[in-house]
Structure formats: C-alpha cells, structure tokens
Short mmCIF file of the C-alpha atoms (twelve columns), coordinates in Angstrom:
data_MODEL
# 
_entry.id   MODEL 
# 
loop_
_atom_site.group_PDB 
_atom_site.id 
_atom_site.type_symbol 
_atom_site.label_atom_id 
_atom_site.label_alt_id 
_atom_site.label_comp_id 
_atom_site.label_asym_id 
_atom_site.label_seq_id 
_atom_site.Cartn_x 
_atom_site.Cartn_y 
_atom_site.Cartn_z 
_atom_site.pdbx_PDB_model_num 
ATOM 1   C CA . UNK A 1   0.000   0.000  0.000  1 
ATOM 2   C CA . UNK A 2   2.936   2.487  0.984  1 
ATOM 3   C CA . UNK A 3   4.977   1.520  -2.241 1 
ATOM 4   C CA . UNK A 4   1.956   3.658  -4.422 1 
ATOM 5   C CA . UNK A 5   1.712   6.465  -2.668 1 
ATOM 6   C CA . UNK A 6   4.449   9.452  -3.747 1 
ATOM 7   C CA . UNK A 7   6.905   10.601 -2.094 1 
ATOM 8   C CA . UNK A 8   5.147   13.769 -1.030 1 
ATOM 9   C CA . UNK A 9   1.986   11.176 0.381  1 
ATOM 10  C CA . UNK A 10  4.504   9.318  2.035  1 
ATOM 11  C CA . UNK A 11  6.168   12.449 4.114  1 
ATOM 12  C CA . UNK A 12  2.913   14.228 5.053  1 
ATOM 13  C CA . UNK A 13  1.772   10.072 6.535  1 
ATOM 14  C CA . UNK A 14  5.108   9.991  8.503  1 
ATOM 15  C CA . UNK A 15  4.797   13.595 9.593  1 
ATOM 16  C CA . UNK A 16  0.891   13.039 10.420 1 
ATOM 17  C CA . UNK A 17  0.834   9.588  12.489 1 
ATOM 18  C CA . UNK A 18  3.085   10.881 15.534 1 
ATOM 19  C CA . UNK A 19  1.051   13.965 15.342 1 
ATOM 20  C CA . UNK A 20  -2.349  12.109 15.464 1 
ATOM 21  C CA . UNK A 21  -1.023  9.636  17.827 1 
ATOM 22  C CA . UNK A 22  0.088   12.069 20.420 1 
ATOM 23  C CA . UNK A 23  -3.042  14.315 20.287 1 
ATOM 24  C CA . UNK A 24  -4.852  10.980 21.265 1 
ATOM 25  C CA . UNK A 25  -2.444  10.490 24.136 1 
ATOM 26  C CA . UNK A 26  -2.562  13.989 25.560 1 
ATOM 27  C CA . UNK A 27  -6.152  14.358 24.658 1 
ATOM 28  C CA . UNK A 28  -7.407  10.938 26.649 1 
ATOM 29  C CA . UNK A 29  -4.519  11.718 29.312 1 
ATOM 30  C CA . UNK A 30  -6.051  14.810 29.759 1 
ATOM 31  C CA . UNK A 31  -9.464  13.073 30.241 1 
ATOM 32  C CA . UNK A 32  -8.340  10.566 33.040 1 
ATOM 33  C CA . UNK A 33  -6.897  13.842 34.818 1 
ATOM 34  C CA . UNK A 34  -9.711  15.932 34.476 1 
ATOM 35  C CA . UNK A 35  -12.199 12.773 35.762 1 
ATOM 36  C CA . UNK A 36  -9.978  11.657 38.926 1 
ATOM 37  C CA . UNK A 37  -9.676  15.799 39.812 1 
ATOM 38  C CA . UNK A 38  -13.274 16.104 39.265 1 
ATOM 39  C CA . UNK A 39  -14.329 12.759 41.759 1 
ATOM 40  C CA . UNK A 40  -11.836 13.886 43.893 1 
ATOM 41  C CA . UNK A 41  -13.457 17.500 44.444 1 
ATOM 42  C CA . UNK A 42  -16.517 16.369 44.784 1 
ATOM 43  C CA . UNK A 43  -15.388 13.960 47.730 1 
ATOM 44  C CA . UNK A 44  -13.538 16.924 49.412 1 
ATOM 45  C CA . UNK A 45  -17.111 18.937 49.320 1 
ATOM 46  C CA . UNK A 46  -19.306 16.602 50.406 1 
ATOM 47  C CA . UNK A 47  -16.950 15.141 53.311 1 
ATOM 48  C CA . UNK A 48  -16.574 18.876 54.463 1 
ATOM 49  C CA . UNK A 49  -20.742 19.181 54.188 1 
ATOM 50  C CA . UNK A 50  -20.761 15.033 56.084 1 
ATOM 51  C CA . UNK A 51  -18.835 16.895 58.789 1 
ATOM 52  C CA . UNK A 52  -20.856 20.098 58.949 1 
ATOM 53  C CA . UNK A 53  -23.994 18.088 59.367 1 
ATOM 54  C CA . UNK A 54  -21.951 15.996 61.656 1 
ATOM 55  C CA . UNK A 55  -20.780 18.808 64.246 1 
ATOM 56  C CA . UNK A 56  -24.804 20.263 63.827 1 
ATOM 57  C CA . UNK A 57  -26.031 16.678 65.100 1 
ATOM 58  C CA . UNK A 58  -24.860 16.340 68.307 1 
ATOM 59  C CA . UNK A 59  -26.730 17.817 70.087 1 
ATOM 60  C CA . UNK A 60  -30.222 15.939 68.145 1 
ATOM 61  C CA . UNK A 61  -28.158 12.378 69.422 1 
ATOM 62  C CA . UNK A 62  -27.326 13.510 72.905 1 
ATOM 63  C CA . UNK A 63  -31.138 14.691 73.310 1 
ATOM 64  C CA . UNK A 64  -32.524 11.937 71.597 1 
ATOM 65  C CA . UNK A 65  -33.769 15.151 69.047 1 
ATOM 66  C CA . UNK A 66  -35.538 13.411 66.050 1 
ATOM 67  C CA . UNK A 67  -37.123 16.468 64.727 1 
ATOM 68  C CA . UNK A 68  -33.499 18.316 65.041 1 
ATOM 69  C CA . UNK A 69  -32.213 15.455 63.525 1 
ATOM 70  C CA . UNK A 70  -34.234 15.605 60.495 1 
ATOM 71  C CA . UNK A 71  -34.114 19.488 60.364 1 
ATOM 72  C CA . UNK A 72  -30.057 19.396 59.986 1 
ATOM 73  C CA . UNK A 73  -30.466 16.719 57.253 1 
ATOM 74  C CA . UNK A 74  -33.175 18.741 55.390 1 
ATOM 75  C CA . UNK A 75  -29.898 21.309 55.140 1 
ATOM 76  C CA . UNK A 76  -28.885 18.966 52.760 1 
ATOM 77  C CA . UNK A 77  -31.497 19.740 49.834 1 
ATOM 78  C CA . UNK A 78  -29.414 22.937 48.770 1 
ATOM 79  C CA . UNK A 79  -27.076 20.489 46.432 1 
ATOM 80  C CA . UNK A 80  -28.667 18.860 44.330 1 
ATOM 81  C CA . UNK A 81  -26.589 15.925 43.927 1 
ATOM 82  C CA . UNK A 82  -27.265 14.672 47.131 1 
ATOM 83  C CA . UNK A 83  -30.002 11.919 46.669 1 
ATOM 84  C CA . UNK A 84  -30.574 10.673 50.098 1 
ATOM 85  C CA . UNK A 85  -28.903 10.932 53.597 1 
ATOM 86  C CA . UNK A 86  -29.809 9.132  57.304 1 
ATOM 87  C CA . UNK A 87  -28.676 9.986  60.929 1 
ATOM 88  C CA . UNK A 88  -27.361 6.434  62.354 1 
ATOM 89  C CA . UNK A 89  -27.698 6.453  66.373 1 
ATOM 90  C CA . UNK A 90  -24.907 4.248  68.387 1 
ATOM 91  C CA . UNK A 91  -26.649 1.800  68.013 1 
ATOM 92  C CA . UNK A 92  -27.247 1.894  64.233 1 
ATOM 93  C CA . UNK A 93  -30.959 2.875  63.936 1 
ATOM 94  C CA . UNK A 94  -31.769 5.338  61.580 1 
ATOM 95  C CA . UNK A 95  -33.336 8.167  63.773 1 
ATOM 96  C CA . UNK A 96  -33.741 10.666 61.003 1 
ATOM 97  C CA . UNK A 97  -33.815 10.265 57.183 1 
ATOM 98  C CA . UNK A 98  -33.352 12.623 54.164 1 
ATOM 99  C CA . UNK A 99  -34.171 11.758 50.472 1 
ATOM 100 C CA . UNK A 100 -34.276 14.175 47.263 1 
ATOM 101 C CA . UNK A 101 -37.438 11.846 45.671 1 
ATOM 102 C CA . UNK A 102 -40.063 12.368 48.222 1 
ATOM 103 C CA . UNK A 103 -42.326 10.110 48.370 1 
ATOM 104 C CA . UNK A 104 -39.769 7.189  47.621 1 
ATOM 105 C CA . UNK A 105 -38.867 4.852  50.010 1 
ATOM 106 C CA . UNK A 106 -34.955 4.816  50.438 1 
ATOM 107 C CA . UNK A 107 -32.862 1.865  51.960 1 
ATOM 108 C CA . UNK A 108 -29.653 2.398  53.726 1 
ATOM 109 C CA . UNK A 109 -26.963 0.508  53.749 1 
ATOM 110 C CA . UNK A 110 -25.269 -0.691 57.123 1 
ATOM 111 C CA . UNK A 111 -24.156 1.317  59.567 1 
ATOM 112 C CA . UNK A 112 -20.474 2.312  59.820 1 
ATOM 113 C CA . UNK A 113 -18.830 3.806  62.990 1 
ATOM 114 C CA . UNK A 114 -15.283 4.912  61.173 1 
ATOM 115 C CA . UNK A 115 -14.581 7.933  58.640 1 
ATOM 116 C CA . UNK A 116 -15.126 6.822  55.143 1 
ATOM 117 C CA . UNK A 117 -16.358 7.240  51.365 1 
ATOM 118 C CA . UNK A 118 -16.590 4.813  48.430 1 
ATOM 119 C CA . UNK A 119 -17.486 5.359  44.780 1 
ATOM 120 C CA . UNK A 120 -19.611 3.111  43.131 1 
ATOM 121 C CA . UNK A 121 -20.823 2.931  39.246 1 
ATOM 122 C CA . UNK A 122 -23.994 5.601  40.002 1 
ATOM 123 C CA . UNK A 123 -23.236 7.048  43.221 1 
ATOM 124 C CA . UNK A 124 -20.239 8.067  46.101 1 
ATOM 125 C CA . UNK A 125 -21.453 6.862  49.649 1 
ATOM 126 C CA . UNK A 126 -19.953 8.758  52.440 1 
ATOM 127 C CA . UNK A 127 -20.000 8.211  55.966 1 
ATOM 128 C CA . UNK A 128 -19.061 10.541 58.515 1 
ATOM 129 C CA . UNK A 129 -19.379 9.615  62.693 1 
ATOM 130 C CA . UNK A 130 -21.140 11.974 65.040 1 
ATOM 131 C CA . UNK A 131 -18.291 12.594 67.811 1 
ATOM 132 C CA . UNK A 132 -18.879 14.446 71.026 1 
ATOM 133 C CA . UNK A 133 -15.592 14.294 73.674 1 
ATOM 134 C CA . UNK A 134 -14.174 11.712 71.440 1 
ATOM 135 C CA . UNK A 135 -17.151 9.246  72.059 1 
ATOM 136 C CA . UNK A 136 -19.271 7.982  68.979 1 
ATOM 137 C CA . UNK A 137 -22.894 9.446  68.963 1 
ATOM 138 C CA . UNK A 138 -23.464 8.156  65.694 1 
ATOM 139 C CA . UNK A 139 -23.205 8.465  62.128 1 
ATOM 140 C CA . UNK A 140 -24.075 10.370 59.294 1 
ATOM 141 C CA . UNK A 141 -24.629 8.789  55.942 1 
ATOM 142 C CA . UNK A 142 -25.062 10.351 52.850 1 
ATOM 143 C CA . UNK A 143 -25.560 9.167  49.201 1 
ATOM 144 C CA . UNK A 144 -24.447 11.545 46.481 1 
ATOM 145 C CA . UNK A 145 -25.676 10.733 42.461 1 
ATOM 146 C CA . UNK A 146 -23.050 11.140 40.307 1 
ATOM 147 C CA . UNK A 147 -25.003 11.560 37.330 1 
ATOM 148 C CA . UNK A 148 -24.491 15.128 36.561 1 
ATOM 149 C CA . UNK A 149 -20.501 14.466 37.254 1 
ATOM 150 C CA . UNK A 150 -20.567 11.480 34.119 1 
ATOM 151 C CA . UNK A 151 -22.659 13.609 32.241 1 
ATOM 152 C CA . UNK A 152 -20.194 16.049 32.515 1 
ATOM 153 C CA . UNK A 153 -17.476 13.401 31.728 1 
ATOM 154 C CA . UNK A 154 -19.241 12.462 28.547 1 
ATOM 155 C CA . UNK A 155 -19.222 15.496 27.852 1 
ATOM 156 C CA . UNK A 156 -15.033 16.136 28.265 1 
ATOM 157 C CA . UNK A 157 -14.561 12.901 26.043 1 
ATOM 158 C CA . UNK A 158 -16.911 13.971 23.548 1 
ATOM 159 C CA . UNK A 159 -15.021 16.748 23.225 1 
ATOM 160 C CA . UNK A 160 -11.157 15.007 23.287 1 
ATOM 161 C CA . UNK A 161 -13.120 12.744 20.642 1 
ATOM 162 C CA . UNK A 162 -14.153 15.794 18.324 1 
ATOM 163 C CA . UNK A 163 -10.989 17.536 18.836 1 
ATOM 164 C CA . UNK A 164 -8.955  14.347 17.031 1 
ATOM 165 C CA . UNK A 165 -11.184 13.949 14.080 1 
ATOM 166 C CA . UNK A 166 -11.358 17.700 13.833 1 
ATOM 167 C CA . UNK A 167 -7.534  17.549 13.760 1 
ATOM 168 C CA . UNK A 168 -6.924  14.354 11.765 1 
# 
C-alpha cells in the first residue's frame, strides 16, 4: 500500500501519524486527569458538608432530638446531587432520614462507625461519625448521584473525541 503512494503522500503520513497519535495520548490523558480531579473535588465537598452536618447533630443524638435530627439533614437539599442521607444512632438505627425523591422509600446501607467514602458505578457513599468528647454518637450517611458528574465526563470525552477527528 505504501509503495503507491508518492513521495510527497509518504512524508505528510510519517509527519501526520506521531502527530495524530500524540493528540490521542494527551487528549485521553487529559481526560483521566480531568475525571480523577473532578471525583476527587466532589469527595472533598461533600466530606466537608458530612462533617458540617456531623458537628450540627450532636446535640439531636445527645437529646434523643428526632425532629433536630431531620431538620439538619433537610440542610442537605441545597445540592442537588445529594439523593438521600440518614442519621445512624450508636446503636445503628436510623433516627432521622433525608431523600431528594419524596415520596420514595430509600434503603440504607449498614451502619459504619469509622470515617469513610466509596465510589460506586452511580453514586459516592460517604460516611461521617457523630463525635462528642471523642465518644461515637453516631453516624451520618449520605448518598451523592453522580449523574451530573458522568454527564459532565461524557461530555469532556466527547469533546477530546471531536478535537482528534477535527484535527486528523
């Protein structure tokens, strides 16, 4: 196939292929960045917001407050990301519940006394204990949708994709 193209064909092919090759590497590099930056934002501001709500609930667990309880959660609805949320007491019975979908009954998942977040497929879970003089109160939960954060990747590697074939 190379021995019928000219000379000229053959120059602008070897000058084009390391071109194209490392826009795709810099444009998809730039992609994983941009995603792991992105998730890793997002788990910064909604850890800070776990231990906000946190800090507000102590004194709803050491009163046995379920109306305070659900009044700090309800703080949540101002992101809109945030698809449901719970109040754990020591025990690990849900004494207050939040949910973005009224109306929709919401199942939590265990309860967790220790600091921590995962990210699933659809959704980060975050759990954040309820401390007061270093003794365990409880634990908040809360489940965040990622949706509008893979929207927003599909979006970036759209983009990255458009940008090659624009260039090629």
């Amino acid at each position: 196939m190379m021995r019928n193209l000219s000379i000229r064909r053959k120059l602008i092919l070897i000058s084009m292929v390391p071109s194209i090759i490392s826009l795709v590497f810099i444009s998809f590099t730039f992609f994983a960045w941009e995603k792991n930056y992105t998730r890793q934002a997002l788990l910064q501001d909604m850890t800070v917001l776990g231990k906000l709500i946190a800090e507000r609930s102590t004194a709803a667990l050491s009163f046995d407050d379920a109306n305070l309880a659900e009044e700090n959660l309800a703080a949540l609805r101002v992101k809109d990301a945030i698809s449901a949320a719970c109040i754990y007491d020591k025990t690990g019975s849900v004494i207050a519940s939040y949910s973005a979908r009224k109306n929709i009954a919401v199942s939590f998942p265990p309860f967790r006394k220790e600091s921590c977040s995962e990210f699933g497929p659809s959704e980060l879970l975050l759990f954040e204990p309820i401390l007061l003089d270093g003794k365990i109160l409880g634990t908040v939960y809360i489940q965040v949708s990622l949706d509008q954060l893979n929207l927003l990747m599909k979006r970036h590697f759209l983009s990255a994709l458009l940008l090659v074939i624009f260039t090629m």
